[in-house]
Structures are given as C-alpha cells and as structure tokens.
N, CA, C and O atoms as a GROMACS GRO file, in nm:
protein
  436
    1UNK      N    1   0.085  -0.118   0.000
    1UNK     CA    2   0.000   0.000   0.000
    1UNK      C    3   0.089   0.124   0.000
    1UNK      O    4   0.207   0.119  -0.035
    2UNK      N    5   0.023   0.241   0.043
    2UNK     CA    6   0.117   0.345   0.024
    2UNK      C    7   0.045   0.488  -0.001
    2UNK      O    8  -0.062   0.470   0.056
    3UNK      N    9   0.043   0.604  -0.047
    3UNK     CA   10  -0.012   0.734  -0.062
    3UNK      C   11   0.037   0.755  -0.183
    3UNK      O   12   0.154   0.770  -0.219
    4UNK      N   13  -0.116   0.756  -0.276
    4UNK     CA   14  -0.073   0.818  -0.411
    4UNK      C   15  -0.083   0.900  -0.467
    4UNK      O   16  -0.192   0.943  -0.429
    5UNK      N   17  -0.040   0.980  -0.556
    5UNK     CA   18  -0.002   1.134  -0.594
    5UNK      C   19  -0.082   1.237  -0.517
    5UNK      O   20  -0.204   1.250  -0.534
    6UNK      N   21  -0.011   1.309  -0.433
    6UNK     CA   22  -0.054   1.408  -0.386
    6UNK      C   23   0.019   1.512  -0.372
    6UNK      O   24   0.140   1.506  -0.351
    7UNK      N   25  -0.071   1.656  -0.387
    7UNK     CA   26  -0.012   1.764  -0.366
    7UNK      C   27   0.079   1.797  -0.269
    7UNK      O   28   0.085   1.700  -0.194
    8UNK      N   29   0.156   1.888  -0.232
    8UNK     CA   30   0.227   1.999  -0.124
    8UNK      C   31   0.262   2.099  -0.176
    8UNK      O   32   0.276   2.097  -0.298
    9UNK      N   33   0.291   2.239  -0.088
    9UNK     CA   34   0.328   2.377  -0.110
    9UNK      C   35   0.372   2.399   0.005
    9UNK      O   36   0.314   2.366   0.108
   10UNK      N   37   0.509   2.472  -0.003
   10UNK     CA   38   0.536   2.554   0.106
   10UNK      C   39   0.567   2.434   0.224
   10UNK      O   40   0.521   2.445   0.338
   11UNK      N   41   0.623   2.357   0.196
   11UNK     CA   42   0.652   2.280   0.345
   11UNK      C   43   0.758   2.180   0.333
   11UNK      O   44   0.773   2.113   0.230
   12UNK      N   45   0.841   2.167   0.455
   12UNK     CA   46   0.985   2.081   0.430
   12UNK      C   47   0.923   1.902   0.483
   12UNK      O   48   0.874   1.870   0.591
   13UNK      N   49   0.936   1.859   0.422
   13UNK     CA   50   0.938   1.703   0.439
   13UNK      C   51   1.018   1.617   0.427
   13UNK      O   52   1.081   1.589   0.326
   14UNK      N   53   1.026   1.541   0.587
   14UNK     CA   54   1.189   1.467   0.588
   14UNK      C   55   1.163   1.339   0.602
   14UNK      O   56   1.135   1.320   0.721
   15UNK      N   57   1.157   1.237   0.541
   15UNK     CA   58   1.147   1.061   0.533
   15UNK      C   59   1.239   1.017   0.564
   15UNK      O   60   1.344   1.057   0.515
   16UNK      N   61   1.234   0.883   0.691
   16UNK     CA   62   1.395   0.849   0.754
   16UNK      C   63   1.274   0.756   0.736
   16UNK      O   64   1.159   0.784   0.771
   17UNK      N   65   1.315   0.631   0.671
   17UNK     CA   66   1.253   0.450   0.699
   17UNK      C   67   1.356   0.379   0.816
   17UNK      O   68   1.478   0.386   0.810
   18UNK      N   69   1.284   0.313   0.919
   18UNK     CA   70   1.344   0.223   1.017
   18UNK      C   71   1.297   0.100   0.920
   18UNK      O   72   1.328   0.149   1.029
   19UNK      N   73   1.274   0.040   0.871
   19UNK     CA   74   1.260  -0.063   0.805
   19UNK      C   75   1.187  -0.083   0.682
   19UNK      O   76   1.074  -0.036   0.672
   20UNK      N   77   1.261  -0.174   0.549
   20UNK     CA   78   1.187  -0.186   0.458
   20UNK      C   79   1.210  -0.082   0.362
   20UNK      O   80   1.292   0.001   0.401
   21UNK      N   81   1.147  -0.056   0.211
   21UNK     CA   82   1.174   0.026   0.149
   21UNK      C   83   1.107   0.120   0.146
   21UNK      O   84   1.009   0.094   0.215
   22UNK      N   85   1.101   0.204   0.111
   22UNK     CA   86   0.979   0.334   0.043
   22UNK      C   87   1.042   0.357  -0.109
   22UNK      O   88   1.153   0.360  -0.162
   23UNK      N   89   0.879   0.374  -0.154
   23UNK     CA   90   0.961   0.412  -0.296
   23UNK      C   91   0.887   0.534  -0.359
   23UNK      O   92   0.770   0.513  -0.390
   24UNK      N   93   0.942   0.670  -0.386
   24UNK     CA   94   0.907   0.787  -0.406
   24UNK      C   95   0.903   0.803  -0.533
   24UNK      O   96   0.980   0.746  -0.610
   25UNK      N   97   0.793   0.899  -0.575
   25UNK     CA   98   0.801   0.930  -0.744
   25UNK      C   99   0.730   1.069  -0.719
   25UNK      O  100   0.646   1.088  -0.631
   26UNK      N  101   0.779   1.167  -0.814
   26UNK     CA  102   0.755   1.342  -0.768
   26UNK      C  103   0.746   1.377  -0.922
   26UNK      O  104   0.790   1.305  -1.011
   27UNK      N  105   0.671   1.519  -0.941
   27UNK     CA  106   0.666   1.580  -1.109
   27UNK      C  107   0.758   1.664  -1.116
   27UNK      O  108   0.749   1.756  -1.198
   28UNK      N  109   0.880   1.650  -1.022
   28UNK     CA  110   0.965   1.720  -1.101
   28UNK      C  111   1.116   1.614  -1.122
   28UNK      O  112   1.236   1.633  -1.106
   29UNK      N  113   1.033   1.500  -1.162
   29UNK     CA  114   1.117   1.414  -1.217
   29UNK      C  115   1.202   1.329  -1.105
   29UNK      O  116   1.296   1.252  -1.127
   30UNK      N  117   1.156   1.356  -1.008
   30UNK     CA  118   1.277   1.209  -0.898
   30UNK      C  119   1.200   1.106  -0.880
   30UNK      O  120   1.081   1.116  -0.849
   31UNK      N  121   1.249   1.017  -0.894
   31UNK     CA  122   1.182   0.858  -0.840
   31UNK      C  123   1.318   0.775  -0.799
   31UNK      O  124   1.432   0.793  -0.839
   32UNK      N  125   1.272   0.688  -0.715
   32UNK     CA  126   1.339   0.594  -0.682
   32UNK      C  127   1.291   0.534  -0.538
   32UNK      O  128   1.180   0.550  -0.490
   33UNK      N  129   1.407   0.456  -0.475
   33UNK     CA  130   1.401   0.395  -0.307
   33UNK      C  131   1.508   0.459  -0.238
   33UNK      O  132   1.623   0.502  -0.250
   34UNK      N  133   1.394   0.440  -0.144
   34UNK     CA  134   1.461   0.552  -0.012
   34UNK      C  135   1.464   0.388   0.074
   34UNK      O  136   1.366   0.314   0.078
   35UNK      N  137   1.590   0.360   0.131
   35UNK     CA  138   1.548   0.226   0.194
   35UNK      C  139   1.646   0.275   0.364
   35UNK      O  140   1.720   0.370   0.390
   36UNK      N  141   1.610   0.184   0.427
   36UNK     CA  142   1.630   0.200   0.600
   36UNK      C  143   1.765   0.224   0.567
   36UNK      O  144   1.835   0.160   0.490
   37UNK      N  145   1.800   0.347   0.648
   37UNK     CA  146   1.917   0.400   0.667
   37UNK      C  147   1.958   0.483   0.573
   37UNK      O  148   2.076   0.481   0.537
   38UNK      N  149   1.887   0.549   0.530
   38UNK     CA  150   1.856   0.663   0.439
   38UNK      C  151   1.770   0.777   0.497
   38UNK      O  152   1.691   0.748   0.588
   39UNK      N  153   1.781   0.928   0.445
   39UNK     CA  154   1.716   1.014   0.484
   39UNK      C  155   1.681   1.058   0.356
   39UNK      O  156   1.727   0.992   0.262
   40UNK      N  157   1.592   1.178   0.325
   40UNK     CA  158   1.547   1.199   0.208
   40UNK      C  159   1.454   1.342   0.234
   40UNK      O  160   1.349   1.351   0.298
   41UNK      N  161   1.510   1.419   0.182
   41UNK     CA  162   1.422   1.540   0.206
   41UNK      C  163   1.373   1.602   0.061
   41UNK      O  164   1.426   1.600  -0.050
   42UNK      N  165   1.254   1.656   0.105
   42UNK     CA  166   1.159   1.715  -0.043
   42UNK      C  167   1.146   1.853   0.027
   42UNK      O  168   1.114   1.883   0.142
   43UNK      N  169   1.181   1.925  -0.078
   43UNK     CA  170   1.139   2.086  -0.007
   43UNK      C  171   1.002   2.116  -0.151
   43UNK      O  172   1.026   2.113  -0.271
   44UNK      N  173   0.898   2.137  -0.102
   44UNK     CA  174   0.771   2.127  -0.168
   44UNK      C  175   0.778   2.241  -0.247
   44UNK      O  176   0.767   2.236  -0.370
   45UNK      N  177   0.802   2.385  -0.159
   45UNK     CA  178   0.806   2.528  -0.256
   45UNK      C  179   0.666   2.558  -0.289
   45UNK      O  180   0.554   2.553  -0.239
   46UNK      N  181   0.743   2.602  -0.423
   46UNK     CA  182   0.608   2.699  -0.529
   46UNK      C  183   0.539   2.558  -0.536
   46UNK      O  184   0.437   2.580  -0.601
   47UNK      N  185   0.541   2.426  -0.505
   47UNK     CA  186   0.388   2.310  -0.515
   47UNK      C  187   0.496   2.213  -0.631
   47UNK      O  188   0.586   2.244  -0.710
   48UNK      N  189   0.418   2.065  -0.585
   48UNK     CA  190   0.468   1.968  -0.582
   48UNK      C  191   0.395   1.847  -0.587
   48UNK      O  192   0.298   1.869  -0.514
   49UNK      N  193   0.385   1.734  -0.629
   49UNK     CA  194   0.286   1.613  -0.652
   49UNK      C  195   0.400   1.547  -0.602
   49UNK      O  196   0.516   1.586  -0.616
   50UNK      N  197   0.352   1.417  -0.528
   50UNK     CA  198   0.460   1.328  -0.541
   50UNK      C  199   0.352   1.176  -0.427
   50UNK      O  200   0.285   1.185  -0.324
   51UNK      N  201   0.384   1.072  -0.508
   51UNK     CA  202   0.350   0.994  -0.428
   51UNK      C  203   0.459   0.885  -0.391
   51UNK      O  204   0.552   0.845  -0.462
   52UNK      N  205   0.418   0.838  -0.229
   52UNK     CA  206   0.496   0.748  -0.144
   52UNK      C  207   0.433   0.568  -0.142
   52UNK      O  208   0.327   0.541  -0.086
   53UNK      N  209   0.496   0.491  -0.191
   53UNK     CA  210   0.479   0.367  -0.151
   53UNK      C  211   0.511   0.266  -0.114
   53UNK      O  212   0.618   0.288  -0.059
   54UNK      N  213   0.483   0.127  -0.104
   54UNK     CA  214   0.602   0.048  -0.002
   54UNK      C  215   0.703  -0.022  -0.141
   54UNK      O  216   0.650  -0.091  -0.229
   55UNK      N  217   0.805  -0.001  -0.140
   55UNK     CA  218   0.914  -0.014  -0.243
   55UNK      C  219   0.944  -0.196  -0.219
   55UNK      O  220   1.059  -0.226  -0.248
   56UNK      N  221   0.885  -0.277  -0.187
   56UNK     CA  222   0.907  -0.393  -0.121
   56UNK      C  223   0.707  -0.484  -0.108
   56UNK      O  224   0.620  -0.462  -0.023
   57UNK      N  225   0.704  -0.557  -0.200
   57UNK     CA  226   0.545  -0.613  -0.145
   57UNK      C  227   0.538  -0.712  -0.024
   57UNK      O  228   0.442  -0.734   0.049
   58UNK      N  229   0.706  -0.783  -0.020
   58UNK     CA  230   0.682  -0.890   0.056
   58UNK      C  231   0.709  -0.820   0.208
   58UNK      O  232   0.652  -0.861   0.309
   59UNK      N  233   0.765  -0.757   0.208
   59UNK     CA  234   0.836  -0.658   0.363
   59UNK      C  235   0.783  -0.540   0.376
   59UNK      O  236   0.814  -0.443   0.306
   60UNK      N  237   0.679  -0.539   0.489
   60UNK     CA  238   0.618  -0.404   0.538
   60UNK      C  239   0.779  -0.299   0.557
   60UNK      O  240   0.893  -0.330   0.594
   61UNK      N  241   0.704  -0.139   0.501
   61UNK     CA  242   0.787  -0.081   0.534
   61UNK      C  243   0.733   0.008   0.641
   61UNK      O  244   0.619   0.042   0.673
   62UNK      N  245   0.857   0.034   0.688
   62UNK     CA  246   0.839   0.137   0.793
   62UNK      C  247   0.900   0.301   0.832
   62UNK      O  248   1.020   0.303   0.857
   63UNK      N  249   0.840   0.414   0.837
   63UNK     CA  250   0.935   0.522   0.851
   63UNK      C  251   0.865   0.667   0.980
   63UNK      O  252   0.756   0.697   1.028
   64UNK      N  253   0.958   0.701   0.985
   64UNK     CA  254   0.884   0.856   1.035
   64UNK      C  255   0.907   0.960   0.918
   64UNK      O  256   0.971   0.960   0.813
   65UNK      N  257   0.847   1.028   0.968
   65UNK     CA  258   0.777   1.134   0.829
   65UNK      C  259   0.767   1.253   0.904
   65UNK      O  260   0.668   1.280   0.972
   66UNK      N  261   0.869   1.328   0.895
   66UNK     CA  262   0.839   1.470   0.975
   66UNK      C  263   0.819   1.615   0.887
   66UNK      O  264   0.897   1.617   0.792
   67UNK      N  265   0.748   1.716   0.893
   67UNK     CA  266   0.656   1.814   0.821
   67UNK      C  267   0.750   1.908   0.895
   67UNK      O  268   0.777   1.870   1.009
   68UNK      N  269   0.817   2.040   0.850
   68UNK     CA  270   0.850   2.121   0.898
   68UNK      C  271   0.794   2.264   0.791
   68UNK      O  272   0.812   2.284   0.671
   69UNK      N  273   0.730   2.336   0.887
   69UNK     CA  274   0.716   2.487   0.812
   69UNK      C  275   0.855   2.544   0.755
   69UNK      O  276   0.958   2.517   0.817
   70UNK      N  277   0.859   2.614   0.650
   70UNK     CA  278   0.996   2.645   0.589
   70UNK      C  279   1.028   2.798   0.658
   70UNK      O  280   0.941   2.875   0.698
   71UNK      N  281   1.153   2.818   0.659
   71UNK     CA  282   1.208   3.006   0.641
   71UNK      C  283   1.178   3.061   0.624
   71UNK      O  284   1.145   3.168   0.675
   72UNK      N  285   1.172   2.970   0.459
   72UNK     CA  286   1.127   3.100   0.345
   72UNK      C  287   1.037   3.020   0.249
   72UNK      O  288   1.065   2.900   0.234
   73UNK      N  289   0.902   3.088   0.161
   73UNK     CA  290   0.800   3.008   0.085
   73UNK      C  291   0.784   3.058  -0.043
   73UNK      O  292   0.796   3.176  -0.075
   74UNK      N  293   0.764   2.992  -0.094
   74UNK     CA  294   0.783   2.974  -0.276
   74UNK      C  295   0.915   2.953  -0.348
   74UNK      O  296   0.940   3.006  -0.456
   75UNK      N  297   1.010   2.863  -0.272
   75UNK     CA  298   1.119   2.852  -0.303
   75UNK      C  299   1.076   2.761  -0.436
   75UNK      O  300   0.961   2.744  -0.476
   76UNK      N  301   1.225   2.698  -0.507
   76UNK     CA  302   1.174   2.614  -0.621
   76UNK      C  303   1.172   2.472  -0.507
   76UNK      O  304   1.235   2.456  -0.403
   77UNK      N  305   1.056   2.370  -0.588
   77UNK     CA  306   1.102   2.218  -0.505
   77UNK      C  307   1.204   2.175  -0.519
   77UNK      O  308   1.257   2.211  -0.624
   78UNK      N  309   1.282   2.085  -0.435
   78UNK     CA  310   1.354   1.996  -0.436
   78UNK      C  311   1.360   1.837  -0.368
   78UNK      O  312   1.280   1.782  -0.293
   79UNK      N  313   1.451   1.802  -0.407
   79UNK     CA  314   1.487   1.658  -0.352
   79UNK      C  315   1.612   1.581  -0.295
   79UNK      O  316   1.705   1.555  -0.371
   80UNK      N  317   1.615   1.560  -0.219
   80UNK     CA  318   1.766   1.519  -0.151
   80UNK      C  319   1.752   1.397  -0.088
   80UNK      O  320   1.640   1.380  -0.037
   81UNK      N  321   1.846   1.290  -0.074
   81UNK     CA  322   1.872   1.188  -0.055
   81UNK      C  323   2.026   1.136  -0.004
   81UNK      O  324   2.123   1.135  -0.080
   82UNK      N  325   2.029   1.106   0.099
   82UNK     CA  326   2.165   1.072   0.105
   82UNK      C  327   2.173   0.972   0.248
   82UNK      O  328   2.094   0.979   0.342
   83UNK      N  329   2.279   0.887   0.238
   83UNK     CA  330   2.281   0.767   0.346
   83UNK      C  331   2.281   0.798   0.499
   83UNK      O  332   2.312   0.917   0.506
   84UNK      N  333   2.271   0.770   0.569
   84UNK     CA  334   2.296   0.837   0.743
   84UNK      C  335   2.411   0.778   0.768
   84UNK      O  336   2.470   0.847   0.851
   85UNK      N  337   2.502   0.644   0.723
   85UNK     CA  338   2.578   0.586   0.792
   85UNK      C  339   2.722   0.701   0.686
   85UNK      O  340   2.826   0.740   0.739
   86UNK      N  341   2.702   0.715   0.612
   86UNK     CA  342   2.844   0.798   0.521
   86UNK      C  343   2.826   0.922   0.590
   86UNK      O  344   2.893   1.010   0.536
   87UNK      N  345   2.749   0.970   0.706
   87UNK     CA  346   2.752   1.106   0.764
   87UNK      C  347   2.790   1.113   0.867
   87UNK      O  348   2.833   1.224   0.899
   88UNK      N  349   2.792   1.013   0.962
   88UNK     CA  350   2.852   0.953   1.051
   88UNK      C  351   3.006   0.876   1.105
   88UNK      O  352   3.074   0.808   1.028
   89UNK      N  353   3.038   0.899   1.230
   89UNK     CA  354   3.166   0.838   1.283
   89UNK      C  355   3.128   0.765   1.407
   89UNK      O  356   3.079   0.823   1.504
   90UNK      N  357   3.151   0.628   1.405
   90UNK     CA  358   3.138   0.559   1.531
   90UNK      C  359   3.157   0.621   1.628
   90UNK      O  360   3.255   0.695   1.638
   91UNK      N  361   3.051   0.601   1.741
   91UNK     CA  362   3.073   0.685   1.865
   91UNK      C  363   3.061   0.830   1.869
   91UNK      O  364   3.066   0.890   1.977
   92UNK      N  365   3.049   0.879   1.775
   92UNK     CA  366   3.018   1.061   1.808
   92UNK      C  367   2.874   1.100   1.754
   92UNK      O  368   2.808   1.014   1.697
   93UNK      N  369   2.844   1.175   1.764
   93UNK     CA  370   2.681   1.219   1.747
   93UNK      C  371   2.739   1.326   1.600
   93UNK      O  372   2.839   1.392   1.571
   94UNK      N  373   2.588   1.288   1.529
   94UNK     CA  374   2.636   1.324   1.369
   94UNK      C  375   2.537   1.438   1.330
   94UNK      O  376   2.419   1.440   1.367
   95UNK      N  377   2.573   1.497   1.283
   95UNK     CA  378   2.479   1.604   1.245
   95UNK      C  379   2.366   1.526   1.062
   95UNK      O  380   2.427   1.492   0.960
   96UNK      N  381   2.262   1.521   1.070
   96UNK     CA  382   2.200   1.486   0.924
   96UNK      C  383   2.119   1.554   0.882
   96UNK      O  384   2.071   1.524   0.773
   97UNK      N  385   2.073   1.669   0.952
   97UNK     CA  386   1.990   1.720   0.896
   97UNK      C  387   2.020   1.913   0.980
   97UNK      O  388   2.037   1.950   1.096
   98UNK      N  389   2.014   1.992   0.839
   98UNK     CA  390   2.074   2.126   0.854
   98UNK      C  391   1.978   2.223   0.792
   98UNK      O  392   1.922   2.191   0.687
   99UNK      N  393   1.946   2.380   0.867
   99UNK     CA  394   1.903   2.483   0.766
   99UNK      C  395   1.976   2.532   0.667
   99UNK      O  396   1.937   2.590   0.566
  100UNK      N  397   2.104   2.500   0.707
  100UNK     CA  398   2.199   2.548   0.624
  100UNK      C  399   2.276   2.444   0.523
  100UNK      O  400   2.326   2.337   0.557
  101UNK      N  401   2.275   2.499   0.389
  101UNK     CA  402   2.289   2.447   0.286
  101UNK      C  403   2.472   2.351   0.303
  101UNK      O  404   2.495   2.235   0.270
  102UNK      N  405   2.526   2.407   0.336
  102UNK     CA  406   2.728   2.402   0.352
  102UNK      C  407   2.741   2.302   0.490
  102UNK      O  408   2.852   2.254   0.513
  103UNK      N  409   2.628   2.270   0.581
  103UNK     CA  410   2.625   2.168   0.717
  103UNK      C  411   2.650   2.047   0.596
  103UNK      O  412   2.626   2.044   0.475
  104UNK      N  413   2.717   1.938   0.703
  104UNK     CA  414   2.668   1.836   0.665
  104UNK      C  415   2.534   1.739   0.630
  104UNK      O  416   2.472   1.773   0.731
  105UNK      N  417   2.480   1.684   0.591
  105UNK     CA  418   2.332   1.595   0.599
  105UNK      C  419   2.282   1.683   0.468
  105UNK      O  420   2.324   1.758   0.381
  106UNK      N  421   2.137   1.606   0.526
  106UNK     CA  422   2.049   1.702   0.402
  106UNK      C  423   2.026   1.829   0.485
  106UNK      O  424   2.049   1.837   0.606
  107UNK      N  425   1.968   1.951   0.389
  107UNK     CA  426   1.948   2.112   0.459
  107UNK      C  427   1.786   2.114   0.388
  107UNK      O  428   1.763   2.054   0.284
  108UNK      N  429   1.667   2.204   0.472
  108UNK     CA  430   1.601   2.234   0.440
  108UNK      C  431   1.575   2.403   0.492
  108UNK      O  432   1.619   2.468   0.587
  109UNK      N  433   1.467   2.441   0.363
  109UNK     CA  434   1.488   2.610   0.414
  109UNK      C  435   1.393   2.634   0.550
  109UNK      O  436   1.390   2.744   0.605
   0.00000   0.00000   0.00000
C-alpha cells in the first residue's frame, strides 16, 4: 500500500525509513528507493505532486515522516537523498539534517 499522488506547497518534508523500502516518485522528475538507513528530504516550494509507496510487497515498510514549516516560501522544489551511515563516525553524534545548505546531511529552508 502506500499514498498516491498528492499535492504539497510551502513545506519541508523529511522521510527516515526504520525498516523496509519506500519508494518515491515526484513531477519534477525524482523517483526511486529511499530504503532503512537513508534520509530523504523534499522541499515542496512553489507546489509539488509526489506519491509514497512500499518499495518492497513482501516486507512491510516502515518510517517517520516529519513536516517542517519552511524560512522561506515559494522557493523552487527539491529533492535530496543521502545515506545516514556515510555522515557519521562511530561513537560521536552526527549532524544529518541542517538549515543550512554548507552543514553536513540534508538542509532544508
């Protein structure tokens, strides 16, 4: 199952899966899997379609899904994706997620 094509405007959305895949498809051309141990941010902007589903039929997936109001609104959308473990160093606390574009992780406005 999963959520299919739906709108957003104006809002930061951050997908971290604890298990299983997700698999994203957006109109401004990104698709793919976001799979556990991955983060993935969509900055919605001037508006955005995109639907979420389980990237996996035989393995429930699982994630948190956090909504953040932006900075700044009517930016252009975007999409970001990148691993949690390549942001990270054993034993120290990692930064993955930034307002600022030049932090490490993904940045949303």
């Amino acid at each position: 199952m999963g959520f299919g094509t739906h709108p957003h405007r104006d809002m930061e959305i951050i997908s971290i899966p604890t298990a299983g895949k997700l698999a994203h498809k957006d109109t401004i051309g990104t698709s793919g899997i976001i799979e556990s141990g991955e983060i993935q941010v969509m900055s919605a902007g001037t508006g955005i379609a995109h639907s979420e589903m389980n990237g996996n039929a035989d393995v429930p997936v699982k994630f948190f899904q956090i909504w953040v109001m932006p900075n700044k609104q009517g930016v252009e959308p975007r999409y970001q994706q990148l691993k949690i473990a390549d942001m990270l160093k054993p034993n120290e606390f990692g930064q993955i997620l930034s307002p600022n574009p030049d932090d490490a992780g993904v940045w949303i406005h």
